[in-house]
TORVEXFI-92464 format. One record per atom (N, C-alpha, C, O): residue in one letter; chain; x, y, z. Coordinates in steps of 0.02 Angstrom, whole numbers. Each point is the difference from the previous one (the first is absolute). Layout:
BEGIN
{"A", "A", {X, Y, Z}} ...
//
This chain:
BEGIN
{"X", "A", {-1296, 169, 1093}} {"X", "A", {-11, -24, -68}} {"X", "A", {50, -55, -15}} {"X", "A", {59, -2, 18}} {"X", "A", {-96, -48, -58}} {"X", "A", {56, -51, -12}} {"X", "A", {42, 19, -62}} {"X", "A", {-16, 34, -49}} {"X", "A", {82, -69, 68}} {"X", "A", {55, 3, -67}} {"X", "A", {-10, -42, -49}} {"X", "A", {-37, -49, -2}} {"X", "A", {75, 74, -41}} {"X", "A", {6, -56, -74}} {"X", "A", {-14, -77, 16}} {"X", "A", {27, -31, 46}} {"X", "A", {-65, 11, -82}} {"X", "A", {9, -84, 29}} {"X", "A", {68, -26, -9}} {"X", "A", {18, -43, 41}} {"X", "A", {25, 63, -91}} {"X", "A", {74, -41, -28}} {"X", "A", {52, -9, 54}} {"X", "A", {37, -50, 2}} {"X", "A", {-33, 113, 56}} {"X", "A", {47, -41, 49}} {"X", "A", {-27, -22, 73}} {"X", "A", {-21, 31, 49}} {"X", "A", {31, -101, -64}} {"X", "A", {-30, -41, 70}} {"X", "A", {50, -18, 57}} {"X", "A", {-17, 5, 59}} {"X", "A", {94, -30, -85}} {"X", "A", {46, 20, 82}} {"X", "A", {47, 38, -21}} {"X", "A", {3, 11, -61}} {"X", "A", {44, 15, 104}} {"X", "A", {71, 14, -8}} {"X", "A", {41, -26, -55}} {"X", "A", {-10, -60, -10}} {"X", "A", {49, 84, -24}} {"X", "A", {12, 77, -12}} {"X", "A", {-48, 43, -21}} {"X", "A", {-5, 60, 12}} {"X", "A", {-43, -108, -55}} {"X", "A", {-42, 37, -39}} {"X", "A", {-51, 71, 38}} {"X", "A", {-15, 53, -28}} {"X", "A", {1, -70, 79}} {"X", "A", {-30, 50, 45}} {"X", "A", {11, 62, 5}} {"X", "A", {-37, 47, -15}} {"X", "A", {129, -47, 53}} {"X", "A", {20, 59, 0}} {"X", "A", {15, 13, -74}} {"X", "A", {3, 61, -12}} {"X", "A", {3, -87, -21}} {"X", "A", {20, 35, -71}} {"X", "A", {-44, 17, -33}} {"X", "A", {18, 34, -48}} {"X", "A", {-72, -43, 52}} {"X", "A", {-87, 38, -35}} {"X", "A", {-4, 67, 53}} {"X", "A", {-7, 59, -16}} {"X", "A", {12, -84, 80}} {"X", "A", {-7, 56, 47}} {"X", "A", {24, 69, -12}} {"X", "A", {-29, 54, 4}} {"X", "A", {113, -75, -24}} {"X", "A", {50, 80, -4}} {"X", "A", {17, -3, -43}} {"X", "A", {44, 42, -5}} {"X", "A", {-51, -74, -48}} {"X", "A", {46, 12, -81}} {"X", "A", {-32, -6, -49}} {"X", "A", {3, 43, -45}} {"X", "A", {-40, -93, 40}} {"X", "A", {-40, -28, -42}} {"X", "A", {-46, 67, -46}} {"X", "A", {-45, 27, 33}} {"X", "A", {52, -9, -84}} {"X", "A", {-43, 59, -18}} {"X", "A", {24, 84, 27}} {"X", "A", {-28, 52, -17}} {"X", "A", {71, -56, 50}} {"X", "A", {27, 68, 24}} {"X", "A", {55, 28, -73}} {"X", "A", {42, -37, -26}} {"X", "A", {-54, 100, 6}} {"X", "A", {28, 18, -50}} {"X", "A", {85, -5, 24}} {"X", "A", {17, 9, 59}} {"X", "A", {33, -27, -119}} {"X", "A", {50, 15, -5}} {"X", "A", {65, 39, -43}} {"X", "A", {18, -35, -47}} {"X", "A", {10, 84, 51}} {"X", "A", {28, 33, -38}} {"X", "A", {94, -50, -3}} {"X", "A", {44, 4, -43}} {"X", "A", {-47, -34, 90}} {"X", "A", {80, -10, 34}} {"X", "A", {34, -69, -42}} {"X", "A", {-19, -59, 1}} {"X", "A", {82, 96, -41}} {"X", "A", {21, -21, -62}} {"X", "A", {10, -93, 50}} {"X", "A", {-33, -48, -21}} {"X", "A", {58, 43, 54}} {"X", "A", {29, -60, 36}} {"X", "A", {-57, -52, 17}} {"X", "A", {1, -60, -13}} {"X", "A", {-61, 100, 49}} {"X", "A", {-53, -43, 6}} {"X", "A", {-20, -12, -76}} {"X", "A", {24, -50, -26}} {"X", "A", {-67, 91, -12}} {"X", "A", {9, -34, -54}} {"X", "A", {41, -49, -37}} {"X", "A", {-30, -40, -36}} {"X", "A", {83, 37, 38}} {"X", "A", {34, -37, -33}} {"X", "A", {-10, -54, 26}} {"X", "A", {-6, -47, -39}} {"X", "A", {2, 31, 123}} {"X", "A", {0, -69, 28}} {"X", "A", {-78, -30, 8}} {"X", "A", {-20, -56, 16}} {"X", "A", {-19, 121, -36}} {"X", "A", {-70, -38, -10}} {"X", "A", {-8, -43, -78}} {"X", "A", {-39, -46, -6}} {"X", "A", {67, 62, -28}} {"X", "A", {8, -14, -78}} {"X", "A", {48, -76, -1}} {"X", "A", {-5, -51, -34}} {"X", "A", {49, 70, 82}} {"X", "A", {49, -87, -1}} {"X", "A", {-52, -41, 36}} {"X", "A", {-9, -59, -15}} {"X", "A", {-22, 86, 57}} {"X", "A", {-47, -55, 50}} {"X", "A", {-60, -5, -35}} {"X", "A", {-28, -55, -4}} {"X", "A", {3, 107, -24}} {"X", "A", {-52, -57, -49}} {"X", "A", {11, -36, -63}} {"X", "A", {-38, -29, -38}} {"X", "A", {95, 39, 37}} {"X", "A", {27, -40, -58}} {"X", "A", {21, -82, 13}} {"X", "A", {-5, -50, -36}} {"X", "A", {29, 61, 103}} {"X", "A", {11, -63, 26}} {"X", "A", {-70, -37, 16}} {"X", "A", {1, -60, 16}} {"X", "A", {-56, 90, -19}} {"X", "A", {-58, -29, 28}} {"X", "A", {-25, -45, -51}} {"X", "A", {-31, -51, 15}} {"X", "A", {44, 69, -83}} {"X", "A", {-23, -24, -71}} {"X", "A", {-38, -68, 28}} {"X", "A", {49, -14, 35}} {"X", "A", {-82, -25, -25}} {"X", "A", {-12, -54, 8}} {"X", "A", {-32, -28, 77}} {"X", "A", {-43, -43, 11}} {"X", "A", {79, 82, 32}} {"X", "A", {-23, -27, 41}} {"X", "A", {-27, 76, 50}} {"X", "A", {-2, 58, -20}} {"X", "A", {-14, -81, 80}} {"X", "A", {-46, 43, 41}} {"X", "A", {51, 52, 37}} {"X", "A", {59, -3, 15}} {"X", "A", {-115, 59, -7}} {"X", "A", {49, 59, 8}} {"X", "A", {12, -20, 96}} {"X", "A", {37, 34, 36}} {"X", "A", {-75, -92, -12}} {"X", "A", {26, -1, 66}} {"X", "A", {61, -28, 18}} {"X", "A", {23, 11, 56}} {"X", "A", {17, -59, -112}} {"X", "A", {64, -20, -20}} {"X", "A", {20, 42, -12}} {"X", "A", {56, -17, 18}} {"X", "A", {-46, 83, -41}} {"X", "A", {42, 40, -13}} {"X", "A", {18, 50, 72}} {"X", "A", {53, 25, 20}} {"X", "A", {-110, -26, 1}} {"X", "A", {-8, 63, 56}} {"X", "A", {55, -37, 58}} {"X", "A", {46, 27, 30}} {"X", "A", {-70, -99, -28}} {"X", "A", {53, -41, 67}} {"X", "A", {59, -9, -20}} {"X", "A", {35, -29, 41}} {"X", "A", {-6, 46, -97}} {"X", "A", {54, -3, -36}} {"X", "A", {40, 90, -14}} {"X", "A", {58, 5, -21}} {"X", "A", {-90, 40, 33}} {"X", "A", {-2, 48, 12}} {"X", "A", {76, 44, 13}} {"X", "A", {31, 41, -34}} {"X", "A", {-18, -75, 104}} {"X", "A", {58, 27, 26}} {"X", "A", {71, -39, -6}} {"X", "A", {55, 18, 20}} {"X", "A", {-76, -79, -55}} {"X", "A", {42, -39, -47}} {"X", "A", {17, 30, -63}} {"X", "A", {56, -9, -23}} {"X", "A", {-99, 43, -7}} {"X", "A", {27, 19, -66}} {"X", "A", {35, 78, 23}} {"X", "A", {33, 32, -40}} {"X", "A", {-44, -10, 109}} {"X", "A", {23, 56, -13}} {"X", "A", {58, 10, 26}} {"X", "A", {28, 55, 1}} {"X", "A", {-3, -114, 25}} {"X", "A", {79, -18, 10}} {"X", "A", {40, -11, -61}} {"X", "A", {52, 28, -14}} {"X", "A", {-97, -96, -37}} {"X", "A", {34, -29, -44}} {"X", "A", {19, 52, -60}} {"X", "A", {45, -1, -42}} {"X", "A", {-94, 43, 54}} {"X", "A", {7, 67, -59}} {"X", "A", {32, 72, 18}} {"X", "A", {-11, 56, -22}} {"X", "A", {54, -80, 72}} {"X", "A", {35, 50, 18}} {"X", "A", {-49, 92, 17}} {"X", "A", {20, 56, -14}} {"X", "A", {-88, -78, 50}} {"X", "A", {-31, 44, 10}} {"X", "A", {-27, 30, -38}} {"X", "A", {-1, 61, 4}} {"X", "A", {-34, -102, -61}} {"X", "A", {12, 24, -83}} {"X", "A", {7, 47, -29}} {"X", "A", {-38, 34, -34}} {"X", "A", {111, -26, 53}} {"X", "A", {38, 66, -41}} {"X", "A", {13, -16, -68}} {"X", "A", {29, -53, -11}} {"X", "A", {-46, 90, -39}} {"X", "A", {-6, -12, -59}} {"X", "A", {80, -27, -31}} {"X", "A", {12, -48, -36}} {"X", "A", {29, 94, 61}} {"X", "A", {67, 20, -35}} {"X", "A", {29, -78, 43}} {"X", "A", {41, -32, -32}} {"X", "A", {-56, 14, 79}} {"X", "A", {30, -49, 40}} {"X", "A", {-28, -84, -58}} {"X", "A", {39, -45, -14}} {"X", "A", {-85, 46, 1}} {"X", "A", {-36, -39, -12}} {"X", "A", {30, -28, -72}} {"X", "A", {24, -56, -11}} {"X", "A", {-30, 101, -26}} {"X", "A", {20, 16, -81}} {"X", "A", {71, -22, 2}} {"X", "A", {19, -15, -57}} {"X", "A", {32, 7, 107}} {"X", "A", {61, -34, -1}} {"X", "A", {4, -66, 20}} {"X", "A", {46, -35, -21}} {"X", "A", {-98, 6, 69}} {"X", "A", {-24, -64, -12}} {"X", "A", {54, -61, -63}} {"X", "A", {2, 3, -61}} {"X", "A", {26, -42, 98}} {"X", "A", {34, -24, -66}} {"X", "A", {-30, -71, 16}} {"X", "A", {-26, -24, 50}} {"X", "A", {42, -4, -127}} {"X", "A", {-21, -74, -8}} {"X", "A", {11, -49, 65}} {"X", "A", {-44, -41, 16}} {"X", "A", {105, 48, 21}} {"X", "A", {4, -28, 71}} {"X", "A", {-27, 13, 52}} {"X", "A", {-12, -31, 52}} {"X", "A", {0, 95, -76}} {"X", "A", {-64, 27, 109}} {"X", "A", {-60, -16, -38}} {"X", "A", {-38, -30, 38}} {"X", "A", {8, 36, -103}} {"X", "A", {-68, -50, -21}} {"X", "A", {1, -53, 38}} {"X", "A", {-38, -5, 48}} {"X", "A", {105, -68, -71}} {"X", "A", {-20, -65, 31}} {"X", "A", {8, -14, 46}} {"X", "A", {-5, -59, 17}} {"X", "A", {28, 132, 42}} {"X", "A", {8, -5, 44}} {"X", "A", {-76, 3, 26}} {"X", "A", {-25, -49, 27}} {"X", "A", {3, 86, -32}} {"X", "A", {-91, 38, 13}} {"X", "A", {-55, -57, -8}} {"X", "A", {-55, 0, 28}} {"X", "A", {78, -51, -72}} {"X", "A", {-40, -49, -29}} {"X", "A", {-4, -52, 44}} {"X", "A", {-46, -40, -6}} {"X", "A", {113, 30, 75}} {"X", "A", {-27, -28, 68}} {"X", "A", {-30, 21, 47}} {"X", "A", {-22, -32, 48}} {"X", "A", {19, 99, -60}} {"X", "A", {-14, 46, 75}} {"X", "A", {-73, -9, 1}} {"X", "A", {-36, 27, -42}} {"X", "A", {13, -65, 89}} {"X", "A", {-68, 4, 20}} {"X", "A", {-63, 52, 37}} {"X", "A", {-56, -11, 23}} {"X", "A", {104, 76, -33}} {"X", "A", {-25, 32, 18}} {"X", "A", {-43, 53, -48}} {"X", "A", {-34, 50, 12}} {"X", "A", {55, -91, -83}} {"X", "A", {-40, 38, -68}} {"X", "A", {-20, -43, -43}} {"X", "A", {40, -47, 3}} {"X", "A", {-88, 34, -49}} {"X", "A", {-23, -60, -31}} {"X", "A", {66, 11, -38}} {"X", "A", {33, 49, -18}} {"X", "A", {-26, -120, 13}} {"X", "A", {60, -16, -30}} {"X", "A", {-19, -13, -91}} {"X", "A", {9, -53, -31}} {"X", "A", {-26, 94, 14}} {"X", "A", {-3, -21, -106}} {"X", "A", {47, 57, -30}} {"X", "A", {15, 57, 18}} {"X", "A", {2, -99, -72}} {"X", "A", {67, 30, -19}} {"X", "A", {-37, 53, -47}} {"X", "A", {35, 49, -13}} {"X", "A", {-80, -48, -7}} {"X", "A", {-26, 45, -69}} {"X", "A", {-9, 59, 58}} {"X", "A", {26, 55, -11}} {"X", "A", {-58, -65, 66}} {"X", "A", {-34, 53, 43}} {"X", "A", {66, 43, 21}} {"X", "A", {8, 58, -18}} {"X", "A", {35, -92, 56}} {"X", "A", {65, 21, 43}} {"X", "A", {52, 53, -74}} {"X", "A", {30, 53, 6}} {"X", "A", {-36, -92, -59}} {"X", "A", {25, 39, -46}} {"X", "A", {-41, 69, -31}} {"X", "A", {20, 55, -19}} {"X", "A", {-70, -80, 24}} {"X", "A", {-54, 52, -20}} {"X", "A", {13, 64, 38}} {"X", "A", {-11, 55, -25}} {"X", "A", {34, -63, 86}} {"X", "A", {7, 66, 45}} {"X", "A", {69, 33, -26}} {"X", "A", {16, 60, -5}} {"X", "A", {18, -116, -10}} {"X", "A", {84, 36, -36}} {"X", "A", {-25, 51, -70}} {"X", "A", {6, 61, -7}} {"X", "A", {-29, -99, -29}} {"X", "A", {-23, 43, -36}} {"X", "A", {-55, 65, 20}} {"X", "A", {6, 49, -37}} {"X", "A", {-52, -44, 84}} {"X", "A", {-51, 37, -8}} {"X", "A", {45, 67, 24}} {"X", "A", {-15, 56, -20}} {"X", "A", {80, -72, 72}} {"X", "A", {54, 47, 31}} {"X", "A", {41, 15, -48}} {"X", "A", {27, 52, 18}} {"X", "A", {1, -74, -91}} {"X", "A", {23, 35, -37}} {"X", "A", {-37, 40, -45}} {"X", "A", {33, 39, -33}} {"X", "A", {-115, -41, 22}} {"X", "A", {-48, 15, -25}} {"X", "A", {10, 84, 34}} {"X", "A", {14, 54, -25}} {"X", "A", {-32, -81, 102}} {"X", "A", {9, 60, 36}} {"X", "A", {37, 55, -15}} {"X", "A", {-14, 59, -13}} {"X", "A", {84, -103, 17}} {"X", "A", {61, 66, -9}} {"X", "A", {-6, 39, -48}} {"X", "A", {14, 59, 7}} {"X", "A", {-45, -90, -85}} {"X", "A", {-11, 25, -26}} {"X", "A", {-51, 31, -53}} {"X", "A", {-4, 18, -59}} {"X", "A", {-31, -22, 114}} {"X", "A", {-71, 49, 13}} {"X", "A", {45, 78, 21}} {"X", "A", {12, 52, -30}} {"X", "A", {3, -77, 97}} {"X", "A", {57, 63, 30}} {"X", "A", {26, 31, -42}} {"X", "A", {-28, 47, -28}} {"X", "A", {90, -69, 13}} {"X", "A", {26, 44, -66}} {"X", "A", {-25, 17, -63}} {"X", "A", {33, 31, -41}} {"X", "A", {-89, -49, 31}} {"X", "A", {-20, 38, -42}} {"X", "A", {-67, 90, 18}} {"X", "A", {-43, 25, -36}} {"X", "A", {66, -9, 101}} {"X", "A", {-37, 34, 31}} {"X", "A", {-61, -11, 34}} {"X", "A", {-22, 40, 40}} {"X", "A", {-11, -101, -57}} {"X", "A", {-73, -28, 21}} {"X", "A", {15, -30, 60}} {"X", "A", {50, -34, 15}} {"X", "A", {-114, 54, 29}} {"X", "A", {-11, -41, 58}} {"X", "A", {-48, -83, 18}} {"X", "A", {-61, -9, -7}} {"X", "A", {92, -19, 22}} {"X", "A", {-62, -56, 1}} {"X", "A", {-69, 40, 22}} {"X", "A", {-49, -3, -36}} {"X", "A", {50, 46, 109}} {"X", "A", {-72, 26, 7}} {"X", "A", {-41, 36, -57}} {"X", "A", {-60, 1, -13}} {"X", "A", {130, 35, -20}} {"X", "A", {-62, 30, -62}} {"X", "A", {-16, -38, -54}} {"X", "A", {-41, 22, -41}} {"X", "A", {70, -85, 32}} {"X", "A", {-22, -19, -56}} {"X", "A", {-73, -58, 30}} {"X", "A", {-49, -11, -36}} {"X", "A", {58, -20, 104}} {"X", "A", {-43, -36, 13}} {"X", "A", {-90, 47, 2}} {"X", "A", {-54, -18, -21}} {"X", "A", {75, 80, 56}} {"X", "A", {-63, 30, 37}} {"X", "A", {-8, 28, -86}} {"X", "A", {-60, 0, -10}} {"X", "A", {86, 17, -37}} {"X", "A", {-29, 31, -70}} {"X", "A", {-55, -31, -27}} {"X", "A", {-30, 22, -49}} {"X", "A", {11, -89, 89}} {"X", "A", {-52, -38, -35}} {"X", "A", {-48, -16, 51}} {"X", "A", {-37, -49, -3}} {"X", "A", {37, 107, 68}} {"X", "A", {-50, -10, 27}} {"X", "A", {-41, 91, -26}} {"X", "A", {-55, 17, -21}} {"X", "A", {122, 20, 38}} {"X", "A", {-20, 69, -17}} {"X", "A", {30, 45, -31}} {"X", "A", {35, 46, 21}} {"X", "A", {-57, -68, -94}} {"X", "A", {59, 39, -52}} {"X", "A", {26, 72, 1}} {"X", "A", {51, 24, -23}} {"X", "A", {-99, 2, 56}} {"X", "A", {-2, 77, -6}} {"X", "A", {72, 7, 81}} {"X", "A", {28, 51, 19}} {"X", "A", {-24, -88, -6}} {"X", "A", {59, 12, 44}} {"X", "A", {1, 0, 85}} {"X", "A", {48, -13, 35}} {"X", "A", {-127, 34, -10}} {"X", "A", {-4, 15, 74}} {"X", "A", {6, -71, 21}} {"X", "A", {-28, 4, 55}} {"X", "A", {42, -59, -61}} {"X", "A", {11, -52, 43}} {"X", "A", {-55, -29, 48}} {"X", "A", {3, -30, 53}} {"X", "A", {-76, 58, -109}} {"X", "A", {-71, -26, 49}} {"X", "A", {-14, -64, 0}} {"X", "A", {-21, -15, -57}} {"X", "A", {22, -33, 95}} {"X", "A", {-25, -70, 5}} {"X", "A", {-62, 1, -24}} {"X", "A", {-40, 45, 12}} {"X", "A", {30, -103, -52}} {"X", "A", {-65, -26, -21}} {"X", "A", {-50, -14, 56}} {"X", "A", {23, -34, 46}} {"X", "A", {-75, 48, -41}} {"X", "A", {-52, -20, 68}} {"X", "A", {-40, -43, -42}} {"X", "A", {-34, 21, -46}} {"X", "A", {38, -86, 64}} {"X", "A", {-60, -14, -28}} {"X", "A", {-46, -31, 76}} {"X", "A", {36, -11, 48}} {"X", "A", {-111, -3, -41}} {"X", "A", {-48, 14, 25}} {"X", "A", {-37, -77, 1}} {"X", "A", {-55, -16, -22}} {"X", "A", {106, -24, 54}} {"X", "A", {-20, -86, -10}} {"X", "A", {-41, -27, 57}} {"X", "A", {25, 15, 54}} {"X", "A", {-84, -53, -48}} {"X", "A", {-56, -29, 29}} {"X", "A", {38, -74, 35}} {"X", "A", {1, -17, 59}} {"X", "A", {18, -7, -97}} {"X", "A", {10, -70, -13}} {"X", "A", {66, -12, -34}} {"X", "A", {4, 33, -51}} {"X", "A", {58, -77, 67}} {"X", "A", {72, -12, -28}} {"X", "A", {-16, -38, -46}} {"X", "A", {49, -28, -23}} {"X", "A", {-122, 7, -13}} {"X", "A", {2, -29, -68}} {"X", "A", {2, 43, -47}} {"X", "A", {24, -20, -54}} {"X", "A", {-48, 93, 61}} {"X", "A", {18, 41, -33}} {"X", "A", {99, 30, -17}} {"X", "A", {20, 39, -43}} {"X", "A", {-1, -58, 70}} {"X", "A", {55, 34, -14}} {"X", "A", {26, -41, -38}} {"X", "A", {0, -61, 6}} {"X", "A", {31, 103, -61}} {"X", "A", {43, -46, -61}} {"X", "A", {52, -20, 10}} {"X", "A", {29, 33, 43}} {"X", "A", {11, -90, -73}} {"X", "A", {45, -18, 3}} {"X", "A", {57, 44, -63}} {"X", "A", {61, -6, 4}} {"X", "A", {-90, 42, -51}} {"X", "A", {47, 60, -32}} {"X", "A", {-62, 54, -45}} {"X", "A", {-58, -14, -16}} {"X", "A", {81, 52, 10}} {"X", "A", {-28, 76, -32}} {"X", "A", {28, 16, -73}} {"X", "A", {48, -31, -24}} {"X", "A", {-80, 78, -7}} {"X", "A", {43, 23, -53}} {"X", "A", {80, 18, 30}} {"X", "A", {55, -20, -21}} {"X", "A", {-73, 65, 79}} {"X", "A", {65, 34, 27}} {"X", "A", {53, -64, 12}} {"X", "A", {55, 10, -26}} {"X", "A", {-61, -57, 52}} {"X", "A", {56, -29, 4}} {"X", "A", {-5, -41, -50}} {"X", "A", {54, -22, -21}} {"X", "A", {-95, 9, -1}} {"X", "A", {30, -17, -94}} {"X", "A", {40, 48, -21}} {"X", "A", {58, -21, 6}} {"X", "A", {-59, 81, -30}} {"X", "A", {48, 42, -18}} {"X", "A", {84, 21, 51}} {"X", "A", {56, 11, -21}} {"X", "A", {-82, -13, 87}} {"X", "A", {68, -15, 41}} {"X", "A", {63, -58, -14}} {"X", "A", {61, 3, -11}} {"X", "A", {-106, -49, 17}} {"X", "A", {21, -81, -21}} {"X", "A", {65, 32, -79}} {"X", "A", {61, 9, -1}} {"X", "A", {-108, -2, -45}} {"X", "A", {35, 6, -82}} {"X", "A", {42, 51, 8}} {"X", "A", {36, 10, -49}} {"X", "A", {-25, 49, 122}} {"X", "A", {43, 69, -16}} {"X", "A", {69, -48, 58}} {"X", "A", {60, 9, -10}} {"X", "A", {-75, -36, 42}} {"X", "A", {46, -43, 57}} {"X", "A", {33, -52, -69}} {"X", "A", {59, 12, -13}} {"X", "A", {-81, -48, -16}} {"X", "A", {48, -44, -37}} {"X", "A", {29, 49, -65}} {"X", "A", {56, -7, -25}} {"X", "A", {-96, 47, 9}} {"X", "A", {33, 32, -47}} {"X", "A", {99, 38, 17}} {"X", "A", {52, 8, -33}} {"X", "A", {-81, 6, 120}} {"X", "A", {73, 36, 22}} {"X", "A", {29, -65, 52}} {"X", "A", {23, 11, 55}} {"X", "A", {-29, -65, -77}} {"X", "A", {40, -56, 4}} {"X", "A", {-11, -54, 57}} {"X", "A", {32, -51, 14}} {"X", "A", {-90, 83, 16}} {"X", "A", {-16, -37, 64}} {"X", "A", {-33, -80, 4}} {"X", "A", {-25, -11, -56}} {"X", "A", {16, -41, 95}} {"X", "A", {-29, -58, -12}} {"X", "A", {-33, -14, 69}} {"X", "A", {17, 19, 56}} {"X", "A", {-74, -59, -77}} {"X", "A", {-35, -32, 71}} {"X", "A", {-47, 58, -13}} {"X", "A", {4, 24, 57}} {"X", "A", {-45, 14, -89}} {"X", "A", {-19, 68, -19}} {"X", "A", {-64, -25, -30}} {"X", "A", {-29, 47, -27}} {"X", "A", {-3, -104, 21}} {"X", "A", {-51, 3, -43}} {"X", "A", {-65, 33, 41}} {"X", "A", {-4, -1, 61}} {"X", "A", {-44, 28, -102}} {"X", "A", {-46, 45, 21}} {"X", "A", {-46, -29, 77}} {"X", "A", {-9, 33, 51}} {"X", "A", {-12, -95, -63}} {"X", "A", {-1, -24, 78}} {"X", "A", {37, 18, 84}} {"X", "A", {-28, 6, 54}} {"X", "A", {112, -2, -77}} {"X", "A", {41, 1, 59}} {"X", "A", {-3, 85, -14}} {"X", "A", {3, 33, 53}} {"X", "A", {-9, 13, -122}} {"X", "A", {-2, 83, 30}} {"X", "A", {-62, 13, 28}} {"X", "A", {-13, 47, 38}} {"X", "A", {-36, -99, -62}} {"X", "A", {-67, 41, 53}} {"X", "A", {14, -24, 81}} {"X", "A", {-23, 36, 44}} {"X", "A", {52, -84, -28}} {"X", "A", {9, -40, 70}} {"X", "A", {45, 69, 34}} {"X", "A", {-9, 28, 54}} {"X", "A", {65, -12, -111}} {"X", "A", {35, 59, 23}} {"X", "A", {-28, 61, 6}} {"X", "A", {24, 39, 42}} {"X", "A", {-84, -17, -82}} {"X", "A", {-26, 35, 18}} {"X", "A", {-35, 30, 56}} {"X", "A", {0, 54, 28}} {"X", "A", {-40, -124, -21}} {"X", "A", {-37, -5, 76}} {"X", "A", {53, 35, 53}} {"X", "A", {2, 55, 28}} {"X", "A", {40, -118, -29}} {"X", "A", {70, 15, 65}} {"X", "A", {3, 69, 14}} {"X", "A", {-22, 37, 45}} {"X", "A", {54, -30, -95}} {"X", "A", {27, 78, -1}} {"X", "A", {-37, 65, 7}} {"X", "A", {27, 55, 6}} {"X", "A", {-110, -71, -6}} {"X", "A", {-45, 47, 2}} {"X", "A", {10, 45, -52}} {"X", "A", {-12, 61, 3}} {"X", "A", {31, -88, -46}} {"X", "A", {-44, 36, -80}} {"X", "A", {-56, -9, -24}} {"X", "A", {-18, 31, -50}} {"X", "A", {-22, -75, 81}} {"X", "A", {-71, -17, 0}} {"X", "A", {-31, -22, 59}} {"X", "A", {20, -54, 21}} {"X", "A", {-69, 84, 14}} {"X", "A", {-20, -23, 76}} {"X", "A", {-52, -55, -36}} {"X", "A", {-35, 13, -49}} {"X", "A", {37, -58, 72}} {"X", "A", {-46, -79, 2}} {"X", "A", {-13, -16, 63}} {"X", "A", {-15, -57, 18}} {"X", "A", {19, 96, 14}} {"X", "A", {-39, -25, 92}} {"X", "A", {-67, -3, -34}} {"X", "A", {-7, 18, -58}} {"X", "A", {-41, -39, 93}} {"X", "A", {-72, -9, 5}} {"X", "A", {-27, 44, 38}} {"X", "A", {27, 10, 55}} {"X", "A", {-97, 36, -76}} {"X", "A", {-4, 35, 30}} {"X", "A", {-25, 25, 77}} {"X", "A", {-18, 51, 29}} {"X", "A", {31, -131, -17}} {"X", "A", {-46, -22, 74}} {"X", "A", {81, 0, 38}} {"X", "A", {-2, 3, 61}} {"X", "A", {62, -6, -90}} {"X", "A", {69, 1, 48}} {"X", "A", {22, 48, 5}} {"X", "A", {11, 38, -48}} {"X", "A", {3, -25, 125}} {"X", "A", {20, 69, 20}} {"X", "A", {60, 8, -38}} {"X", "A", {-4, 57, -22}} {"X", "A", {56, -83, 2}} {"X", "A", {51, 19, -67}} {"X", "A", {-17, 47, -39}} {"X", "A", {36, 49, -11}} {"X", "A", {-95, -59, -15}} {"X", "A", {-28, 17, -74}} {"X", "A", {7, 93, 28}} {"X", "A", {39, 34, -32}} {"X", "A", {-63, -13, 69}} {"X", "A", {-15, 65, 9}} {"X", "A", {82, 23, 38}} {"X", "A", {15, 59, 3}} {"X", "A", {26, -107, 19}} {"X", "A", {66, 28, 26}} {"X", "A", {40, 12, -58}} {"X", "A", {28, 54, -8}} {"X", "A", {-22, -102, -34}} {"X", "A", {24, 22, -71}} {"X", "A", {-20, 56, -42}} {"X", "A", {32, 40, -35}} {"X", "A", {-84, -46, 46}} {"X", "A", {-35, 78, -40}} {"X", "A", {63, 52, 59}} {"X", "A", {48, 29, -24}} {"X", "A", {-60, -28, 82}} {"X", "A", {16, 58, 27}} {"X", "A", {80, 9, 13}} {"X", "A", {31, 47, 25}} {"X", "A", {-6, -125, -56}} {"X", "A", {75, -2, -13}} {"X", "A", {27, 33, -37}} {"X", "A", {46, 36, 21}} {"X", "A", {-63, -36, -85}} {"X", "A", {-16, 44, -83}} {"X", "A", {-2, 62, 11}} {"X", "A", {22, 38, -44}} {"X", "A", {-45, -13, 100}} {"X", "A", {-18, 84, -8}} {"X", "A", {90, 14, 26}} {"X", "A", {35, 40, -32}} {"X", "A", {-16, -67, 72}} {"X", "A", {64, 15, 54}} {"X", "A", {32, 29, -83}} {"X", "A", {57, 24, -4}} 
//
């Protein structure tokens, strides 16, 4: 069966293959799926993906607590490193989304529970299936990440508009968007049960 039409070479391949749509609970991946589609704002997620292991140097493995100390000098330092798009709103955006974090943390909340509450309020952490023919069907945002989007800036986060939480959604497999002709589509379902 053929895959998604959206990835045609490397990285994109392996990353539809093993990640792409596979559910995630893991506070760290989340967080660095949320800086990386944040960084995507504009441009294509295959720039982000080849940029990938660049940001996950420049972001100190994106450890939240590491990140959030970030000072005005390792910013303009980051703003040469070619190994991450270099925009200052974006690169700062992550300083902030990591003090957002921390304190998310301290206030007892987890990023996973507050992200997956708007796929499955009732709490079991069931991914959305939806049942797509054709990638013209799939939206570019939902009610759900409309409401994600407004609960992310409300607890201080940026780069968050409802576009980049449904992109995060996808990622993270809070919503399967494989097609139902890609063998994905049914590995994700059987990812979800694990």
């Amino acid at each position: 069966m053929p895959r998604c039409p959206w990835p045609r070479s490397e990285p994109d391949i392996a990353y539809h293959d093993t990640e792409w749509g596979v559910p995630s609970h893991d506070e760290r991946h989340l967080f660095e799926m949320l800086i990386l589609e944040g960084a995507q704002a504009g441009l294509s997620w295959s720039t982000i993906l080849a940029k990938r292991e660049g940001y996950r140097e420049a972001f100190e493995g994106f450890d939240p607590a590491r990140v959030a100390k970030f000072t005005p000098a390792r910013v303009e330092k980051l703003l040469g490193n070619p190994g991450i798009v270099r925009n200052r709103l974006k690169v700062n955006g992550a300083v902030t989304n990591a003090k957002a974090y921390l304190a998310l943390r301290a206030s007892g909340a987890t990023l996973d529970g507050l992200l997956w509450a708007f796929v499955d309020p009732q709490g079991r952490t069931r991914p959305i299936v939806n049942r797509w023919t054709d990638f013209k069907q799939v939206p570019a945002k939902t009610p759900a990440s409309d409401a994600m989007s407004k609960a992310l800036k409300k607890a201080g986060f940026t780069f968050v508009g409802s576009t980049i939480c449904y992109a995060l959604m996808q990622a993270t497999g809070m919503v399967n968007d494989h097609l139902i002709t890609c063998p994905r589509h049914k590995a994700c379902i059987a990812a979800a049960r694990v």
